[in-house]
C-alpha positions in Angstrom: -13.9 23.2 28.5 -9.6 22.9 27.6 -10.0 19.4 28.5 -13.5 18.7 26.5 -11.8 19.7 23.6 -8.6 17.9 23.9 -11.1 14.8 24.2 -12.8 15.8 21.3 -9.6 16.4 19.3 -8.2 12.7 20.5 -11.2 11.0 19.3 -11.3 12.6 16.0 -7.6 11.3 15.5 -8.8 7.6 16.3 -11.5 7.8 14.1 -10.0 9.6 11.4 -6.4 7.9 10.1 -4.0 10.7 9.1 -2.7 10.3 5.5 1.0 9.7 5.4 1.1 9.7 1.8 -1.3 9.6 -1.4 0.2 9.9 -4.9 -2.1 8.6 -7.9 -4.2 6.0 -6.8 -2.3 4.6 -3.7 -2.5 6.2 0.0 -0.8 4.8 3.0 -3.2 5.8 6.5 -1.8 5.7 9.7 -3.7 4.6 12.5 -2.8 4.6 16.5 -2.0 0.6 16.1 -1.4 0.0 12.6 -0.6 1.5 9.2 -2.2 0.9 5.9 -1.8 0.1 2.5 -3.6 0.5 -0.2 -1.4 1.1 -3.6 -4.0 0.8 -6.5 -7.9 -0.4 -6.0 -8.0 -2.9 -9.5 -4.7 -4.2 -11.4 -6.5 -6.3 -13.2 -5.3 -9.9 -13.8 -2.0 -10.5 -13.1 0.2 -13.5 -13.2 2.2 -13.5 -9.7 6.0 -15.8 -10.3 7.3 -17.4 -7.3 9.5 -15.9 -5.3 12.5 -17.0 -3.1 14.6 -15.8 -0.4 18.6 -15.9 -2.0 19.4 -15.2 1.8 18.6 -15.7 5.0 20.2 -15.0 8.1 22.0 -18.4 9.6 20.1 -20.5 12.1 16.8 -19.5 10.2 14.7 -22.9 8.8 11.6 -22.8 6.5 8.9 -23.5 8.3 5.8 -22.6 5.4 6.0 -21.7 1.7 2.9 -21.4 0.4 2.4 -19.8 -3.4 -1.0 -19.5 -4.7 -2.5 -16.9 -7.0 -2.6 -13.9 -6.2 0.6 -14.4 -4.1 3.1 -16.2 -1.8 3.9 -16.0 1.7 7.1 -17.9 3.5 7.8 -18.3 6.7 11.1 -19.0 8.9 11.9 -19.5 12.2 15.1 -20.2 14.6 15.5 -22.3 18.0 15.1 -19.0 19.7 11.1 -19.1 18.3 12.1 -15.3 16.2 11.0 -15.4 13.0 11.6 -14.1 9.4 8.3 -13.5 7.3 8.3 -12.6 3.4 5.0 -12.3 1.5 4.2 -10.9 -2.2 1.3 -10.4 -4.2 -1.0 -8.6 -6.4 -0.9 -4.7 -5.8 -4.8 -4.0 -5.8 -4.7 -6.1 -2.0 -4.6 -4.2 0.9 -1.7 -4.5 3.2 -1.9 -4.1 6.9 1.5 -3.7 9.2 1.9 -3.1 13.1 3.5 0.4 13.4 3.4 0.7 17.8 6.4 1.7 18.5 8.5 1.9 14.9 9.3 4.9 13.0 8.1 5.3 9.9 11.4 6.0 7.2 10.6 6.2 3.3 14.4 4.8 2.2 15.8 4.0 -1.2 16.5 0.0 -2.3 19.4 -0.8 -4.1 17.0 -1.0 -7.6 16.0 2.3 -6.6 13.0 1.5 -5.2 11.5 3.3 -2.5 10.6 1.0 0.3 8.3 1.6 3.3 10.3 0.8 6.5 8.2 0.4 10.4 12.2 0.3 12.2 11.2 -1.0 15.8 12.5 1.6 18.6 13.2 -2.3 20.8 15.6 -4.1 19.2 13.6 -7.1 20.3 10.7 -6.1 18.4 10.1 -7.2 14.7 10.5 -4.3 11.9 9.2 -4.5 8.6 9.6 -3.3 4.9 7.1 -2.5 1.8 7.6 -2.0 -1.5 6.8 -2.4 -4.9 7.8 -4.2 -7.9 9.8 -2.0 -10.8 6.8 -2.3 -13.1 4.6 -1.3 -9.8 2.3 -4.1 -10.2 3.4 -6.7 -7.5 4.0 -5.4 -3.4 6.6 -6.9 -1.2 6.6 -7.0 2.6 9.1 -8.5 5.0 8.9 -8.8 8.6 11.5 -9.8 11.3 13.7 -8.9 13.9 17.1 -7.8 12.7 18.8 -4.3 11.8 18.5 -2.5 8.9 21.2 -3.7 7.2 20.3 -7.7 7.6 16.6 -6.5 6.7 18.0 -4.5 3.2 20.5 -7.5 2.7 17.5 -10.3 2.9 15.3 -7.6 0.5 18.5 -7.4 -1.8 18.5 -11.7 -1.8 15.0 -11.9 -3.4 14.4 -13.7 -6.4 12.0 -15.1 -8.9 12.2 -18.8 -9.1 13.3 -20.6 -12.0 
């Protein structure tokens, strides 16, 4: 009977995503293999700039930049085939990041932002970072394998282009 229930109680956690957070209109569910995002259902229209990395970590090339609307993604790699990935868009999209084996930590940018961060417990795992634009209508997410401190330096570097 113990072990019916623990079954029971397993299954309803796979099937039903605990809320980490839900403020206003936005809710962030954690699942057993993935988290997600979802900030605001309808912006409306909204003109997306391009974006740029002002940093990135040495021995890292450009591999993709692609900027449509709603958004932009980039894409770097080094010889070693680890990678640095940076995408932006419209806030109304869902988002949808790996979280086995990270811990989840809400930590404050330097623009006082508050950004989402999935730290990898294997330091050859990728961690990433989500946030939102000051005016909150624009999210941010950057994936890669480095520490904390290169991650918040490379989020620090980014940029609209002129």
């Amino acid at each position: 009977m113990a072990a019916a229930a623990g079954i029971i109680l397993v299954l309803f956690g796979v099937v039903n995503p605990q809320t980490i957070s839900k403020a206003g209109q936005w809710l962030i569910r954690w699942y057993h293999d993935h988290t997600s995002f979802q900030f605001v259902e309808d912006a409306g229209h909204i003109e997306v700039p391009r974006y740029e990395l002002g940093y990135v970590p040495e021995g890292y090339r450009l591999e993709l930049d692609d900027y449509s609307s709603p958004g932009g993604y980039m894409l770097y790699y080094n010889k070693e085939g680890k990678y640095l990935d940076f995408s932006y868009g419209v806030v109304d999209s869902g988002l949808e990041i790996d979280n086995e084996n990270k811990d989840f930590l809400k930590i404050t940018g330097s623009r006082g932002e508050i950004i989402y961060y999935l730290r990898a417990r294997d330091p050859e795992e990728e961690s990433s970072m989500v946030w939102l634009s000051e005016d909150g209508m624009l999210k941010f997410s950057l994936m890669g394998n480095f520490p904390e401190e290169e991650m918040l330096k490379i989020q620090r570097s980014i940029r609209i282009v002129e």
